[in-house]
N, C-alpha and C positions, 0 to 999 in steps of 0.2 A: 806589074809595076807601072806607075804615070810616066805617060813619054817623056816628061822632064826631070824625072828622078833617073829614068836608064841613062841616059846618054852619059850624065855624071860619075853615074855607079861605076860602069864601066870603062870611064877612062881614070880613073885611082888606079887601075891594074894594068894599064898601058907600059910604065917601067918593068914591070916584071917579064915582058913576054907573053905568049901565048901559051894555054895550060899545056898540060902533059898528061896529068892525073888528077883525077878527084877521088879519094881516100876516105871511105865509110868509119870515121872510129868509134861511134855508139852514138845511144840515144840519153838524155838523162829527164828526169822529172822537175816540172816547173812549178808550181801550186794547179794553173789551170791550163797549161801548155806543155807542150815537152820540146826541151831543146835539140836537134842533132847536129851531132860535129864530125868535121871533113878536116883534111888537109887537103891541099892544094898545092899541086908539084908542077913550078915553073920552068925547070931544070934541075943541073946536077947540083944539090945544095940549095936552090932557091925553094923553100916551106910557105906557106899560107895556113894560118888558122881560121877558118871558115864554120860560122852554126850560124842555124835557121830553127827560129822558135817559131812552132806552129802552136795554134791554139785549139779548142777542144772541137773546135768546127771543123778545122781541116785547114784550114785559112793561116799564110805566112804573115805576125805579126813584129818579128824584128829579125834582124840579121846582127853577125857580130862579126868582126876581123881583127886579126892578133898578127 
């Protein structure tokens, strides 16, 4: 990530806490990427919905949060 996209990314999750868990729940198909999705466990009851589309190179080409 450009050092002026991280610093941002990571303070949106600053309310939440510090992780606990990252949660593999699959992969799915994109036309030329494939998405995988996590949860993210901030505590008791706090969820994150977390996917990272990679594309046919290898290469992270979006992220998504729910």
């Amino acid at each position: 990530m450009r050092p002026r996209l991280e610093g941002g990314f990571g303070d949106q999750f600053v309310p939440y806490g510090i992780p606990t868990e990252f949660i593999y729940k699959g992969m799915r198909p994109d036309s030329d990427a494939t998405w995988y999705d996590y949860e993210i466990a901030f505590g008791p009851g706090v969820m994150l919905q977390f996917a990272v589309r990679v594309d046919a190179t290898g290469k992270v080409n979006s992220m998504s949060f729910a």
